[in-house]
N, C-alpha and C positions, 0 to 999 in steps of 0.2 A: 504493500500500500504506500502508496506518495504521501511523503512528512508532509505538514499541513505549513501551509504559507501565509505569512502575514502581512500589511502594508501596513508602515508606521508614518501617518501625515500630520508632518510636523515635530521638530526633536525639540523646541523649548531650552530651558538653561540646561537642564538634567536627565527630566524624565525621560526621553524622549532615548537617550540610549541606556537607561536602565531596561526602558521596557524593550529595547530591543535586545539586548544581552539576556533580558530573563528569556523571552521566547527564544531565544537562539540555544541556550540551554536547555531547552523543555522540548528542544528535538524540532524547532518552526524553523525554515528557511526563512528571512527576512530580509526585506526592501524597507528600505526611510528616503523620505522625500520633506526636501524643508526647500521654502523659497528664500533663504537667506543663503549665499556663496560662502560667506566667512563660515556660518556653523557648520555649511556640508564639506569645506575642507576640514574643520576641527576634526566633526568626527568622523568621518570618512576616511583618517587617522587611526584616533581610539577605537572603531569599531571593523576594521578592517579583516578580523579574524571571525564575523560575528553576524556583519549584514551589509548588502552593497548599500549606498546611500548616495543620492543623487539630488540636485535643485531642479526645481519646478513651480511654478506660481499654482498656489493651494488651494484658491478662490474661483480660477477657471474652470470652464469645461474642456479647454484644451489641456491645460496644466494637470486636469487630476485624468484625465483619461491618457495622458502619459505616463502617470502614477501608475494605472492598471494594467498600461501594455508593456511597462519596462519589467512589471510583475511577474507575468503572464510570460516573456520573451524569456527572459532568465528562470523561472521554477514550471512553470506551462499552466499553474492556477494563481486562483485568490481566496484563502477562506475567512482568512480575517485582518477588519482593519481598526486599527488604531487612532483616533486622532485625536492630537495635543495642539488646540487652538491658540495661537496667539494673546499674551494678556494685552488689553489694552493698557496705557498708561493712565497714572491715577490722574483722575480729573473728578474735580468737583462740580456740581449744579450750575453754579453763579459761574464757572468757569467754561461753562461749556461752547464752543464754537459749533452750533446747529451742523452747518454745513458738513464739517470737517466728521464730526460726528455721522452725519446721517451714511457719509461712505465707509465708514469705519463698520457702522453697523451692518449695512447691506453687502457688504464686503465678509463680514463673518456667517451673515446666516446663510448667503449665498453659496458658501462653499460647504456647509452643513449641509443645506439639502442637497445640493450636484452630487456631493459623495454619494449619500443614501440612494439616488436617482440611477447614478450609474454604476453600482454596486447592482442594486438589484437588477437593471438587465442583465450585468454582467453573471449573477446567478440565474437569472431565466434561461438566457443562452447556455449556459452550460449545463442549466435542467434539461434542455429539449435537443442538446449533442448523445449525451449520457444517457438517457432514457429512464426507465422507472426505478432502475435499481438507486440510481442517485437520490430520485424525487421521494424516496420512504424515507432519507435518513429523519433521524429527532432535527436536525437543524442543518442549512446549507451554507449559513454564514453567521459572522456576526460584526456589529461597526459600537465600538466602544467610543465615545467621547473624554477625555478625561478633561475635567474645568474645573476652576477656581472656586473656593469656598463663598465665592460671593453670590452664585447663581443663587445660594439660601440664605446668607445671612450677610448682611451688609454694612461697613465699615465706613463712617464717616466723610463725605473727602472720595471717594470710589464707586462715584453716582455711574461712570463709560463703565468701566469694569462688571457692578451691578450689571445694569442692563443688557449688557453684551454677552455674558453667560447664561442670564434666564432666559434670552433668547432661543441662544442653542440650546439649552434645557427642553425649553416648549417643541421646538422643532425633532430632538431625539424621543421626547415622548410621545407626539403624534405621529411620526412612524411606524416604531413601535405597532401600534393597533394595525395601518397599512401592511407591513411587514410581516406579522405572524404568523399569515396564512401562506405565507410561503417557504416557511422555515426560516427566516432571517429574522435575527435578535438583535434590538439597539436599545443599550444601557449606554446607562453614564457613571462617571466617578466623580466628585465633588469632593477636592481636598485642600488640605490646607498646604499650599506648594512648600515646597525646602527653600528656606530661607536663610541667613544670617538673621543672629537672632537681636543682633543688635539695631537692626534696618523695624526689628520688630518689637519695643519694646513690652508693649501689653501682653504680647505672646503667655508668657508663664503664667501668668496671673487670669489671663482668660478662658487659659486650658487646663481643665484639669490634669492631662498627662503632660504639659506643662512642657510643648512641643508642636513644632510642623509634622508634617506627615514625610518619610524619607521615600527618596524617587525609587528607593528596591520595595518599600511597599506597597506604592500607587502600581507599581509594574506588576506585583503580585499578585495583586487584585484584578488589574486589566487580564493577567494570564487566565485566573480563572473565571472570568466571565466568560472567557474563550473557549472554553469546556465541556464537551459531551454532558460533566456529569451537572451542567448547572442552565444544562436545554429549555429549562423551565421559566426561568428568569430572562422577563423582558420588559421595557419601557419603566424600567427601575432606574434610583440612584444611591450606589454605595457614595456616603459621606463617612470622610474619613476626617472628621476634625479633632481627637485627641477626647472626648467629651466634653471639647465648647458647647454644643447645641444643649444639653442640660445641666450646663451652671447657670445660675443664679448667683449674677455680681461676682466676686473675685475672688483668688487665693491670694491670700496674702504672703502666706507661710514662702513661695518661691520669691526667689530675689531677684530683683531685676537685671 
């Protein structure tokens, strides 16, 4: 049977080659695509042992359906994809440039859907090469999102960020429902990114594990949404904030 292939869109500061290293260890062939030249030299470096990685504009139709034929060219499938959205920078309400905004916005959801879009022809068409024996499995794909803690809880000051996650939020979970019926799962992760803890100083005090989430465990989690045995789970989100979401007010006891 042919190792299962993954597409990783978008590598971010970190995650983006943890989770390709986890799934490269878990026996996945892997592709990463980032439209930044400077990251896809970095790691295209660091991951040379691990996943080919290539730039591509993330947002287009052209750009991610070069995503799936440089997939599809180099392993001859796609079962699963990954993708690690761009944070927007923090911007506040009162600061907000409309304009500048509205492309930033339609610039993210746009490339949320096109993936979902042409993911799943890309599993129809291989439902209808392959014939029945494919079309029984529990699931034929699946498109994880991983995003920012802010799709749920929101930070002062990070009005773009806010809304530019709950976006993609909204658009991964109505899928989802589209999606079931053809075997294809789209969750999401919601975490608190790896940070410096100093860029973060509330951090301890608002979390009860009194921590960011580390990019080997957001990768951990995207592996096993990835998973035959977790077929079940769809139009979900693992939030991974350390147990922010139920505190009430602060620890004192961690020091800043």
């Amino acid at each position: 049977m042919d190792k299962p292939v993954t597409l990783i869109l978008g590598l971010g500061q970190l995650t983006g080659e943890a989770v390709a290293r986890r799934f490269a260890d878990a026996g996945h062939a892997v592709i990463a695509c980032d439209s930044q030249a400077k990251r896809v030299e970095k790691f295209s470096d660091n991951l040379r042992d691990k996943a080919l990685v290539q730039q591509e504009d993330l947002h287009t139709r052209i750009g991610l359906k070069n995503c799936l034929a440089a997939a599809i060219e180099a392993y001859g499938h796609v079962d699963h994809i990954v993708s690690v959205p761009p944070l927007p920078p923090k911007t506040a309400l009162a600061e907000l440039d409309l304009g500048e905004f509205e492309k930033l916005h339609v610039k993210s959801v746009r490339g949320a859907i096109l993936t979902l879009q042409l993911f799943e022809k890309y599993v129809a068409r291989r439902v209808e090469e392959a014939g029945d024996t494919m079309g029984r499995r529990r699931q034929l794909g699946t498109v994880t999102f991983v995003l920012s803690l802010s799709a749920h809880q929101i930070n002062e000051g990070d009005f773009a960020d806010a809304v530019v996650q709950h976006a993609i939020l909204g658009v991964m979970r109505a899928a989802a429902v589209d999606l079931a019926p053809k075997s294809i799962r789209s969750n999401a992760i919601c975490a608190l990114r790896p940070r410096a803890e100093n860029e973060e100083p509330w951090l301890k005090k608002r979390t009860p594990l009194g921590r960011a989430s580390l990019a080997d465990e957001i990768a951990e989690a995207a592996l096993y949404l990835s998973l035959p045995s977790s077929a079940i789970i769809t139009g979900e989100t693992l939030t991974m904030d350390g147990g922010r979401s139920r505190l009430s007010g602060i620890i004192d006891e961690f020091d800043d």
